[in-house]
C-alpha positions in Angstrom: -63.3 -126.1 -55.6 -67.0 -125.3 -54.1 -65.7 -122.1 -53.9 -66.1 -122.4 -57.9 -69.6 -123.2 -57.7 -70.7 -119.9 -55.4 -69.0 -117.6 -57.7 -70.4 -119.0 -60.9 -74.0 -118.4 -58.8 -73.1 -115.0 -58.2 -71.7 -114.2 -61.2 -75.2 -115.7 -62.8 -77.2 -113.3 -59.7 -75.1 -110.3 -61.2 -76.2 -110.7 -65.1 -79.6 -110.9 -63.5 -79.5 -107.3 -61.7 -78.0 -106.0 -64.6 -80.9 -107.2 -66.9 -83.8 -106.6 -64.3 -81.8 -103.0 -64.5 -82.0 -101.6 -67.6 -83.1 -101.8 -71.1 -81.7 -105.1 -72.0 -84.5 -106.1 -70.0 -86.9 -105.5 -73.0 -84.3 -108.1 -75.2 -84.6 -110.8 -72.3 -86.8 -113.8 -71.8 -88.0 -112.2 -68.9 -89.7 -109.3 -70.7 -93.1 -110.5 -70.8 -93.5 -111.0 -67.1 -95.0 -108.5 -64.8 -92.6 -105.6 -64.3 -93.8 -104.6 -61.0 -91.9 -107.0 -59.9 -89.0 -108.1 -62.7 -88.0 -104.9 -64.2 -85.9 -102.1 -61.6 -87.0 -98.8 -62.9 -90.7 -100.3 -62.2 -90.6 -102.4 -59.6 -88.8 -100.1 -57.0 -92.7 -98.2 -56.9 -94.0 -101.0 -56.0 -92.2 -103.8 -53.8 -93.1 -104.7 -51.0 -90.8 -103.8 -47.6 -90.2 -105.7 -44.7 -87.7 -104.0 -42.3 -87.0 -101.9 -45.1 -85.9 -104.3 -47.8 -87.8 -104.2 -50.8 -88.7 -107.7 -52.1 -88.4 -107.2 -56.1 -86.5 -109.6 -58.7 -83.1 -106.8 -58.5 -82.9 -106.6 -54.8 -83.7 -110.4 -54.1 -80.9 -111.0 -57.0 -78.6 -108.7 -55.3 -78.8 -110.5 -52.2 -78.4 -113.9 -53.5 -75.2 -112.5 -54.9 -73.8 -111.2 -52.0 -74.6 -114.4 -50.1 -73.3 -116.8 -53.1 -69.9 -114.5 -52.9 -69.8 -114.7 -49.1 -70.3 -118.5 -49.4 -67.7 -118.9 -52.0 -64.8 -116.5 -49.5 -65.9 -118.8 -46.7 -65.3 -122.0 -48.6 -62.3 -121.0 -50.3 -59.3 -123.4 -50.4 -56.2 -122.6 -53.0 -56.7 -124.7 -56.1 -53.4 -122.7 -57.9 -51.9 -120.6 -55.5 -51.9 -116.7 -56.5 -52.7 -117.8 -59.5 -56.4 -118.2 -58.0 -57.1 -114.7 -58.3 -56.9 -114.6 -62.7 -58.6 -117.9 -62.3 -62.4 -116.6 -60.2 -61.8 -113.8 -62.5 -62.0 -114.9 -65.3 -64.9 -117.7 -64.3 -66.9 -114.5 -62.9 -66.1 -113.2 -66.5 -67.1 -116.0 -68.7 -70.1 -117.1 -66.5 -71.5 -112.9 -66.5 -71.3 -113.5 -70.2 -72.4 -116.4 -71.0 -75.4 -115.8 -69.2 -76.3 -111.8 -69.9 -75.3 -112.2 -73.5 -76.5 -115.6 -74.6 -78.9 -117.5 -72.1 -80.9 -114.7 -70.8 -81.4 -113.1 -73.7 
């Protein structure tokens, strides 16, 4: 069931790349900060690197999805059986909305 939790985060880390992405990002509560840093097609001009990773709001997203889904394979015990796969699905589903339609808006 902490499996749950992890891909709810990265579900919520997704919306977030896909705002910090593209023009939505103009409709979000984020559009007033500094898009050097929040908002993709800016931002990639002027991150800053270390060992070639580019520390902006999309890229340190991206990697706190990868890690939240990693975390959630690596703690994953059968709540349902097969039946588990239609049920992360649909909570990646529902949490991706909920947030990139509603809250971060």
């Amino acid at each position: 069931m902490l499996s749950s939790l992890f891909v709810i985060l990265a579900a919520i880390f997704n919306a977030l790349m896909d705002i910090f992405e593209n023009e939505n990002f103009h409709k979000s509560i984020f559009n007033d900060l500094n898009q050097k840093f929040w908002y993709k097609r800016e931002s990639w001009k002027y991150a800053k690197k270390l060992f070639n990773y580019k520390f902006d709001a999309w890229h340190i997203s991206k990697t706190l999805m990868i890690i939240s889904f990693c975390l959630a394979l690596i703690l994953y015990k059968p709540i349902f059986g097969y039946i588990d796969i239609l049920f992360y699905g649909a909570l990646w589903n529902l949490t991706f909305n909920i947030f990139y339609n509603k809250i971060l808006k």
